[in-house]
C-alpha positions, -999 to +999 in steps of 0.1 A: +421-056-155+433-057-188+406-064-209+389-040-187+417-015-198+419-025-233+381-012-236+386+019-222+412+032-244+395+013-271+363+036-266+384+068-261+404+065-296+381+053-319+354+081-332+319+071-325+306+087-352+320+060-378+303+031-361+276+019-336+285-010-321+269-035-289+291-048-261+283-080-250+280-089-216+305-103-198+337-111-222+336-089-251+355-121-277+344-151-272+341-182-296+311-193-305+289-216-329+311-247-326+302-271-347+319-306-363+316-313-395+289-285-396+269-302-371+264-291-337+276-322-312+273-350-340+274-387-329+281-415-355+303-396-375+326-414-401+349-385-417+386-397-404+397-366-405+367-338-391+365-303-401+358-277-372+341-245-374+332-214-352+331-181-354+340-150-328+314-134-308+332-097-307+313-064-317+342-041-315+349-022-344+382-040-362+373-069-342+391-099-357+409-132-348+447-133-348+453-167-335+438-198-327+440-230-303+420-265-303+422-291-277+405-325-281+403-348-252+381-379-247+376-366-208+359-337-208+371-328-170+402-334-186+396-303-212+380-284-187+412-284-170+428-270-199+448-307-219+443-316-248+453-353-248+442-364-281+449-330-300+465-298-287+472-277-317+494-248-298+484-215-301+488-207-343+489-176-357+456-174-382+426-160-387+412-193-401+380-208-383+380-240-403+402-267-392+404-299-402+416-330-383+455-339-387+464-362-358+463-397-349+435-415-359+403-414-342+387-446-329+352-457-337+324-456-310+344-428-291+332-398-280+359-367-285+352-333-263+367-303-284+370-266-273+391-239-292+407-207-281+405-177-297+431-144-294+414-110-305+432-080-320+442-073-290+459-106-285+434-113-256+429-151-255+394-164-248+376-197-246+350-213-259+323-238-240+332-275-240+317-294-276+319-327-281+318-348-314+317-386-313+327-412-341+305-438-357+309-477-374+338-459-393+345-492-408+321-514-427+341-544-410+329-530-374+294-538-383+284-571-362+248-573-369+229-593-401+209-579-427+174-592-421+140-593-438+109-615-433+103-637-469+078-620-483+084-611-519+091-574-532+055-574-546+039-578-513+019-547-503+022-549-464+043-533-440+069-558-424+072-552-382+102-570-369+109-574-326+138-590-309+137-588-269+172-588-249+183-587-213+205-560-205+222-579-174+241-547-157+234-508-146+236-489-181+258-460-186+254-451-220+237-469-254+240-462-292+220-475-317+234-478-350+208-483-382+213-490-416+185-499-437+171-506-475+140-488-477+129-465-449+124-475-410+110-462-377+129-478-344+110-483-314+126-492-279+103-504-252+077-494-271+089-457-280+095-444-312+130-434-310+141-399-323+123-374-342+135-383-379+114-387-407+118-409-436+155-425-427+178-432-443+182-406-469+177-420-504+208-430-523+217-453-550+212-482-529+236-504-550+268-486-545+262-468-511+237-470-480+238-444-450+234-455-414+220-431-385+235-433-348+208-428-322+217-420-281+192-445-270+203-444-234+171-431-219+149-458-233+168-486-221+165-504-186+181-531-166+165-558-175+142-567-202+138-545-232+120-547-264+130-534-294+106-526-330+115-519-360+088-514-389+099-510-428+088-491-452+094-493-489+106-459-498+129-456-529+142-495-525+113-510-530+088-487-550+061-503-558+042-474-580+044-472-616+054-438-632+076-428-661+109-428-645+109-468-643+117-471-602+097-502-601+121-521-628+154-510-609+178-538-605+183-529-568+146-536-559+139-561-533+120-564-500+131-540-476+159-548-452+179-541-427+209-545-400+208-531-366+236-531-340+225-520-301+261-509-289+258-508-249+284-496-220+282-507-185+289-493-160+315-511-150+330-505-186+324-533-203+304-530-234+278-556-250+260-555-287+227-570-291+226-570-327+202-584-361+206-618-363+182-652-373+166-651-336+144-617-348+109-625-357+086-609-379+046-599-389+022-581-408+006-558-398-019-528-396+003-505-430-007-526-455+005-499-482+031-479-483+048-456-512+065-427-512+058-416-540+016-415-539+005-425-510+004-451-479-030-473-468-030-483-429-057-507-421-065-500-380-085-531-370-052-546-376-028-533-349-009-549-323-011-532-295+021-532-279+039-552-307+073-533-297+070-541-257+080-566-235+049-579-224+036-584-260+033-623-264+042-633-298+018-657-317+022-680-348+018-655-370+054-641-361+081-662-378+113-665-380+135-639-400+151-638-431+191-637-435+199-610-466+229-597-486+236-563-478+228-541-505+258-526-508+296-526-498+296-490-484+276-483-454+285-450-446+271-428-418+243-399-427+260-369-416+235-342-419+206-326-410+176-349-410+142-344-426+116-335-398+078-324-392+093-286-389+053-268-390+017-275-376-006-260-401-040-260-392-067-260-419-077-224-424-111-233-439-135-270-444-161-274-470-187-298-457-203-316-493-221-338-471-218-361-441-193-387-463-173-358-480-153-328-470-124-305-483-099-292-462-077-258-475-048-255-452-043-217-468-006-226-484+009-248-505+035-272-487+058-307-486+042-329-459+018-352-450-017-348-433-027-356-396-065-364-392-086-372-362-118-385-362-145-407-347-163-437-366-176-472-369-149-505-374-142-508-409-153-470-419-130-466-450-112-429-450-097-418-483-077-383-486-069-373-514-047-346-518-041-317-542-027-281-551-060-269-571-096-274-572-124-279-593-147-254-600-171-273-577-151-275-551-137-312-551-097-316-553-078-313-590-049-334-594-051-332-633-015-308-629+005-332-610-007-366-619+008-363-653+036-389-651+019-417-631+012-450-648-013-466-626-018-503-634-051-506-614-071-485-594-056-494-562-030-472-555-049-436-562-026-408-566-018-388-533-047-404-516-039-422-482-066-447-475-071-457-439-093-479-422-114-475-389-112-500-358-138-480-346-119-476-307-127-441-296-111-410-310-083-424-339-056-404-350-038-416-387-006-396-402+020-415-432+047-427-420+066-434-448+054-407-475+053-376-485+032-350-507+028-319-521-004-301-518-027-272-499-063-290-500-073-324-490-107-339-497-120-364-475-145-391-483-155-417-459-173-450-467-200-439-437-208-405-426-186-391-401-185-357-382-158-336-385-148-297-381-118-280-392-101-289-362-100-323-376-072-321-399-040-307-395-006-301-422+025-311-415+050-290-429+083-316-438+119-311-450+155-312-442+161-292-415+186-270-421+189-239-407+177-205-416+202-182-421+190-153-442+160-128-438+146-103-466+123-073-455+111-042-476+086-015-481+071-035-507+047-063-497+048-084-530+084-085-527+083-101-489+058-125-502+078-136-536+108-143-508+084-162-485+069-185-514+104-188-530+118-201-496+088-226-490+096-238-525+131-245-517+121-258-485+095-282-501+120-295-521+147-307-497+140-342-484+181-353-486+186-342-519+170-312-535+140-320-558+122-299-585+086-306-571+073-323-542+039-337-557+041-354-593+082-366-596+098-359-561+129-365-586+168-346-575+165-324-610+201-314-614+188-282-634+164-271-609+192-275-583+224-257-592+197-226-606+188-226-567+217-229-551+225-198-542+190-192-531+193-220-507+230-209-493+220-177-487+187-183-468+199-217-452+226-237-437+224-268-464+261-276-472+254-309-453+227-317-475+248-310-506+276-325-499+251-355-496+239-350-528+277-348-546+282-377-533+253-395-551+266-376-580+298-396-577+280-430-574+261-420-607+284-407-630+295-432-656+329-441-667+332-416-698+317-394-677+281-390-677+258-378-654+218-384-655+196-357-651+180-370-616+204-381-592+198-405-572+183-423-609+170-453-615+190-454-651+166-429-665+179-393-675+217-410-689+201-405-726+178-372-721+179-340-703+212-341-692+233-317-712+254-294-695+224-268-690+217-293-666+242-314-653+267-288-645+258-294-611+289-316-603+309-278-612+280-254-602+278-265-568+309-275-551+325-243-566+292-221-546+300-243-513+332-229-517+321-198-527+294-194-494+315-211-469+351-212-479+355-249-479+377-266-504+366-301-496+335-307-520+356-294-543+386-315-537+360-348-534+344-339-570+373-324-584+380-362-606+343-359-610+344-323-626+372-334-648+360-365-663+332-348-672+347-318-691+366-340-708+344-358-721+324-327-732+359-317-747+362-350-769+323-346-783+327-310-793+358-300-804+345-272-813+339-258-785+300-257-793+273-279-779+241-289-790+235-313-762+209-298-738+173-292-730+178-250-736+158-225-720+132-246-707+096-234-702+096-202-718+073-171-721+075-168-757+110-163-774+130-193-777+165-192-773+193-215-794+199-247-772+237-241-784+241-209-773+226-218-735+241-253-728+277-243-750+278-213-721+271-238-692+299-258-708+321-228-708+311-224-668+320-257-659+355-254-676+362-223-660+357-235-623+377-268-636+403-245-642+397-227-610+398-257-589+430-266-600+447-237-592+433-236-558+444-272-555+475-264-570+477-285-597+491-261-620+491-281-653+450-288-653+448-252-647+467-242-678+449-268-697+412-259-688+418-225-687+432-226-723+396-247-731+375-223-714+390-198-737+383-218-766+346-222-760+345-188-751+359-177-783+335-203-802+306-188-783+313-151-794+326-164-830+292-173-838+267-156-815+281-124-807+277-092-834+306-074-819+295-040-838+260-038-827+271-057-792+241-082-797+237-118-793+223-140-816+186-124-823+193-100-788+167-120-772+161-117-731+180-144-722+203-145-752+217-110-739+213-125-705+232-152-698+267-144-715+269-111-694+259-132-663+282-163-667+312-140-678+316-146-716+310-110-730+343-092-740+347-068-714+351-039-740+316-047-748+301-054-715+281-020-715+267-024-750+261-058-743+244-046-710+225-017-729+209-038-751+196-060-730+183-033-712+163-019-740+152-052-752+134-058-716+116-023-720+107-035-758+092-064-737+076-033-714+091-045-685+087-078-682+101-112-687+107-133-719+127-160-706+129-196-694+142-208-662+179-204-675+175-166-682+154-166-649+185-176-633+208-146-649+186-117-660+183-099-629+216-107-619+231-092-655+212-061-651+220-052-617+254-060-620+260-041-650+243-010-640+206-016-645+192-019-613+161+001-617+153-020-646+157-053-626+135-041-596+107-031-627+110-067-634+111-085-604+084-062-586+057-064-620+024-080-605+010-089-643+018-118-665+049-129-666+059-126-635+065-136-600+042-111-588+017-125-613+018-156-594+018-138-558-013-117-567-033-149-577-024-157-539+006-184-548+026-193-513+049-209-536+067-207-568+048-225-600+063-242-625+051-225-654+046-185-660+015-188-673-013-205-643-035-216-669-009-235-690-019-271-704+015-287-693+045-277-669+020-265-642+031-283-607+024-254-581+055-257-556+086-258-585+119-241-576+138-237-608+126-202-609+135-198-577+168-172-580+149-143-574+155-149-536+195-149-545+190-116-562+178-098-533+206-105-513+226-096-544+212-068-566+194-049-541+212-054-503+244-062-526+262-089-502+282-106-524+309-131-521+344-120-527+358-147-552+392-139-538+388-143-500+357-167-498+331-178-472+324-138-468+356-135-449+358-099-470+320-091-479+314-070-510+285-047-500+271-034-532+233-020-524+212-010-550+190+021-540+163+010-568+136+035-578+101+023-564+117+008-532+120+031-506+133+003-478+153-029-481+171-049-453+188-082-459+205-103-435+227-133-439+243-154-412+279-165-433+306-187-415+324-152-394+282-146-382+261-118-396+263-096-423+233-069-426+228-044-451+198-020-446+188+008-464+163+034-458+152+068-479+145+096-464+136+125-482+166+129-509+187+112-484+196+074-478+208+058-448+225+030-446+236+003-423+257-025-426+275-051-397+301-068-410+307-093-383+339-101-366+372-118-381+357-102-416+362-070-432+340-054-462+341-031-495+310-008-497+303+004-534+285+033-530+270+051-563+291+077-581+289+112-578+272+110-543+282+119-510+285+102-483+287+107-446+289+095-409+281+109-382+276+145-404+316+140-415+321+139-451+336+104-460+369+100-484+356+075-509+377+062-536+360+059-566+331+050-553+348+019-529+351+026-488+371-004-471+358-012-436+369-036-410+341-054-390+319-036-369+284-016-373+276+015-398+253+042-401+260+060-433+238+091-451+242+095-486+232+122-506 
């Protein structure tokens, strides 16, 4: 009766005509979205102490959180009931929904049921469903299994298939497989493929640390005898390709591996572990190639049918295994979202050549592999070949992304699968252990073979994180740049983000922290980059030092990786904490950050850098490689000093904040004309990227900003910069009162732009400006990929508030651009959606924003207008309304 109450009064006081709101049905709070360690019911997690999230369910106006409760109990009828045996916080008084872990220690293998209270502003308690969360190895020491391989050398081209059978002597209550492996696996259990993971583990620098996946294998296994497969591919251990980057000389490099334990519980609550040991055997097989990086060959006359069952009889050609060193001493758990087969693309179109040849467009450029199925005689050789362009006749063009393979001999074609026909009815092939980049595949077949459209599919791959953020507009090309920009971002994320899914497949540091905020506002990736930080950490040297790829073979220590690039170990923990209000990646990298300034401090103490690759791919104008990569120098000393006042260690902050102001000063010393409020020659992105990364006096800001603007009409609109001033243009005109002028940029449809690349029907973001360039032309490139960030920025306006992070208070500054006439963004934070929506009509705008529960906003609406709800004229203070959460409908005019 109370809530019921509560409602009714609630509804009577509060004016409708400031808000719209929904009422759930049922409770009107509840607690939703749990989720450990940003997972949603993870097993084989390692993290001693787990973070917990969730957010409030609550569309009241003002509806907010005012207290909080967790229980954890290893019984979940125990929690039901209401105890929370292994942790019972008490009701505490916050509005926090991240909590980490601060009890006794958790025990490996165990599984923990969690569910969290909530009280509203009303001090109404509600519950949350029952989550669970259940712990991994934990140890390295609770590993019980052997690493194994067969003996083949590294250079051997086949496919190693490994099978151990096992009597499982009792009824089964639940089983875990735990896998850790150098190279890449797929893990069969009575002849099933077990999960639906692609390319496990995630690649790391296999030397230092290796990530293990936990698998609820319960359903596959039976009293009785069981069989379980494993097959290896080479992935990054082993690669056997030759390119530029030197992966086939890297000291880790061996045949792959790999150590399996099969942890099982009775029943009658004993537990048994069939593990790796000397008693596996192993084979050859039908993959008789396999590289991630060009391509994998599958020979079908070859298979086993039924090599991963019981009833398979081993012959002589399965021998014994081989005992192996793990590769490293940290085997730690892969805690985040796993790469998938997220799309089915069907071919849109086939060109038919001749009975022997065909090519297949798919319509769109993506990550993936292809799935054909065909018909045809025993030892029919298939070879697709795949690519982003084509000839002029017709046939597929790899001359754009081949540019970097070294090819020793002519059997391991570029992109091209090869696989051979046993010639037994209707045969289905798809990689295993690969990946490409590419929209057309040409087929050619030894004999002729029939084949329709039909015949080939796509496979769209990537991490799978979730999307979280959706752009719409009145203007077509603009939905379309947002599309291709996410299928870019998407097409790079395979564990670590990349720069290009086709010709490198290489974690870029540049590309990455210029997409990062792309990526956080349309996805849910913090799993994948706290991943990636972590490789940072194995990688950086002792002074210091980062490479320019991570995970690296050693290449990219001695070029590329200035701090225009490798500001990454700053950039990005400091936007996790920014997007989700998480100090951990922060706190993790914080050593990390600092080792690096300082050793940026004791090479310049000037507090000017020449070390960096600059602007990179340009239009035209070139920009002073000092001037770029001393400002990313001055970022990355700012957030040091940043991070250690937020992690109260008050005497780094005083000491980095006092170097940021030196380079600062350095920077403006020399670059900036404080009389004519120009930069170096005033070029695009020399204007640019001082007003974006904060280093123009603010007494000069709107010359600074004036400038720029008249140097982009100058340039009639359109862009003169490289991927570095493609990162802050935009942003530095919209923020400093240009956003007309941005919108004329981003929205042009002729060269330069990314409506040039839209209207020569691009589904993804190139890597180079101009199409017909003669280098720097991949076709699926992300490092100009912050034009998605912008839209949620300069024209919705959701912004982060630097001061109470993780949009726990949104900034809501829209941008009612000339040329637009309606623009709706939507992002999904940690506290649930924020929406901001505009519409014109007539000389009116209307405007609607959600700012979801547990978070309150600031609405910058433009000066000298009026605004109103509900026809009532709105008190707005210099141009700033504070609202609590709820739904809006305001008309300015």
């Amino acid at each position: 009766m109370r809530v019921c109450l509560t409602k009714i009064l609630y509804c009577i006081i509060i004016p409708f005509a400031l808000f719209t709101t929904n009422v759930y049905a049922g409770a009107v709070c509840k607690p939703v979205g749990l989720k450990c360690e940003y997972l949603t019911n993870p097993i084989g997690l390692d993290a001693p102490h787990p973070r917990f999230t969730w957010y409030m369910q609550d569309a009241r106006l003002g509806a907010k959180q005012t207290a909080y409760q967790i229980d954890i109990s290893a019984d979940s009828a125990v929690l039901s009931k209401g105890d929370g045996t292994i942790w019972h916080t008490g009701k505490v008084n916050s509005a926090v929904n991240l909590v980490t872990y601060l009890s006794n220690a958790l025990k490996p293998f165990t599984r923990y049921f969690w569910r969290v209270y909530v009280w509203d502003k009303d001090g109404v308690r509600a519950t949350s469903a029952i989550a669970s969360f259940e712990m991994g190895m934990m140890e390295t020491q609770n590993w019980k299994g052997d690493w194994i391989s067969d003996t083949k050398s590294k250079e051997v081209k086949e496919a190693p298939y490994f099978r151990q059978i096992f009597r499982a002597g009792k009824k089964i209550k639940s089983a875990r497989a735990y896998m850790a492996a150098a190279g890449l696996y797929e893990l069969y259990i009575n002849g099933k493929k077990i999960g639906n993971h692609r390319l496990d583990p995630m690649y790391t620098r296999f030397d230092r640390r290796n990530l293990y996946v936990t698998y609820d294998v319960t359903a596959q296994l039976q009293q009785g005898q069981n069989a379980i497969g494993v097959l290896l591919g080479n992935g990054w251990y082993n690669h056997q390709s030759t390119a530029v980057w030197n992966f086939h000389q890297v000291g880790w490099r061996n045949r792959p591996a790999f150590c399996l334990d099969l942890r099982i519980i009775y029943e009658d609550g004993t537990t048994e572990t069939i593990t790796t040991d000397p008693t596996w055997k192993s084979s050859l097989g039908p993959l008789v190639f396999n590289s991630i990086y060009t391509a994998e060959h599958y020979d079908a006359r070859r298979e086993m049918p039924g090599w991963n069952t019981i009833n398979y009889t081993d012959t002589a050609k399965w021998k014994n295994v081989y005992l192996r060193q793990a590769p490293s001493r940290n085997i730690v758990a892969q805690a985040m979202q796993p790469i998938r087969d997220i799309e089915q693309i069907q071919a849109q179109s086939v060109n038919k050549f001749d009975n022997k040849t065909y090519v297949f467009d798919l319509g769109r450029n993506i990550s993936g592999v292809s799935r054909i199925t065909l018909h045809g005689d025993s030892g029919t050789v298939i070879r697709l070949k795949h690519g982003e362009r084509l000839y002029k006749n017709g046939h597929v063009d790899q001359s754009n992304i081949d540019l970097h393979y070294r090819p020793t001999d002519d059997t391991d074609p570029f992109q091209t699968d090869i696989y051979t026909l046993n010639g037994n009815g209707e045969e289905t092939f798809m990689p295993r252990f690969n990946y490409k980049g590419f929209q057309y595949v040409e087929l050619t077949s030894s004999k002729p073979v029939q084949l329709t459209k039909e015949s080939l599919t796509g496979v769209f791959m990537h991490s799978d994180v979730a999307p979280i953020g959706t752009i719409s507009s009145s203007n077509p090309v603009i939905d379309k740049i947002w599309q291709a920009t996410n299928n870019s971002y998407l097409s790079n994320l395979f564990g670590y983000p990349t720069d290009c899914p086709q010709r490198e497949k290489n974690g870029w540091t540049g590309d990455a922290h210029i997409a990062v905020e792309t990526g956080l506002y349309g996805f849910d990736g913090i799993t994948i980059y706290e991943k990636w930080l972590a490789d940072h950490r194995d990688e950086q040297q002792p002074n210091g030092v980062l490479p320019a790829i991570i995970p690296t073979s050693g290449w990219g220590y001695s070029w590329a990786n200035g701090p225009d690039w490798t500001s990454t170990i700053a950039i990005i923990p400091w936007n996790i904490y920014m997007f989700y209000g998480d100090k951990k990646l922060l706190a993790d990298c914080y050593d990390n950050i600092k080792l690096y300034v300082d050793h940026l401090d004791n090479i310049t103490p000037t507090g000017l850098t020449t070390w960096g690759l600059g602007d990179w791919v340009p239009v035209k104008s070139v920009s002073p490689v000092e001037l770029i990569t001393s400002t990313y120098y001055f970022t990355d000393a700012s957030i040091l000093a940043k991070s250690a006042k937020l992690l109260g260690k008050q005497a780094d902050y005083i000491k980095y904040t006092a170097l940021a102001n030196k380079i600062k000063n350095a920077i403006n010393n020399k670059y900036l004309n404080r009389t004519t409020g120009i930069y170096g020659k005033g070029l695009q992105t020399e204007l640019s990227m001082p007003l974006y990364w904060g280093l123009v006096p603010e007494e000069l800001k709107a010359k600074v900003a004036a400038n720029l603007a008249k140097r982009v009409a100058a340039d009639n609109f359109h862009l003169d910069v490289g991927i570095l001033g493609a990162k802050a243009i935009l942003n530095a005109l919209s923020d400093n009162g240009y956003a007309d002028i941005a919108y004329k940029i981003a929205s042009q449809e002729t060269y330069p732009s990314w409506g040039w690349w839209i209207v020569n029907n691009a589904t993804t973001l190139y890597e180079n400006w101009n199409i017909d360039a003669k280098s720097d032309i991949s076709l699926n490139h992300i490092m100009f990929g912050e034009i998605n960030a912008w839209l949620y920025k300069g024209i919705a306006g959701i912004k982060v508030d630097p001061a109470d992070p993780g949009f726990k208070h949104v900034l809501l500054e829209p941008n009612f651009v000339e040329g637009l006439n309606r623009f709706e963004a939507k992002h999904t934070g940690p506290y649930g959606e924020v929406v901001s929506s505009w519409e014109k009509k007539g000389k009116k705008i209307s405007y609607q924003v959600t700012v979801p529960a547990n978070s309150t906003a600031t609405v910058k609406f433009p000066l000298g207008k009026k605004v109103y709800s509900a026809n009532k004229p709105l008190a707005i203070n210099a141009g700033l309304y504070n609202i609590p959460a709820g739904s809006y409908t305001f008309e300015i005019m």
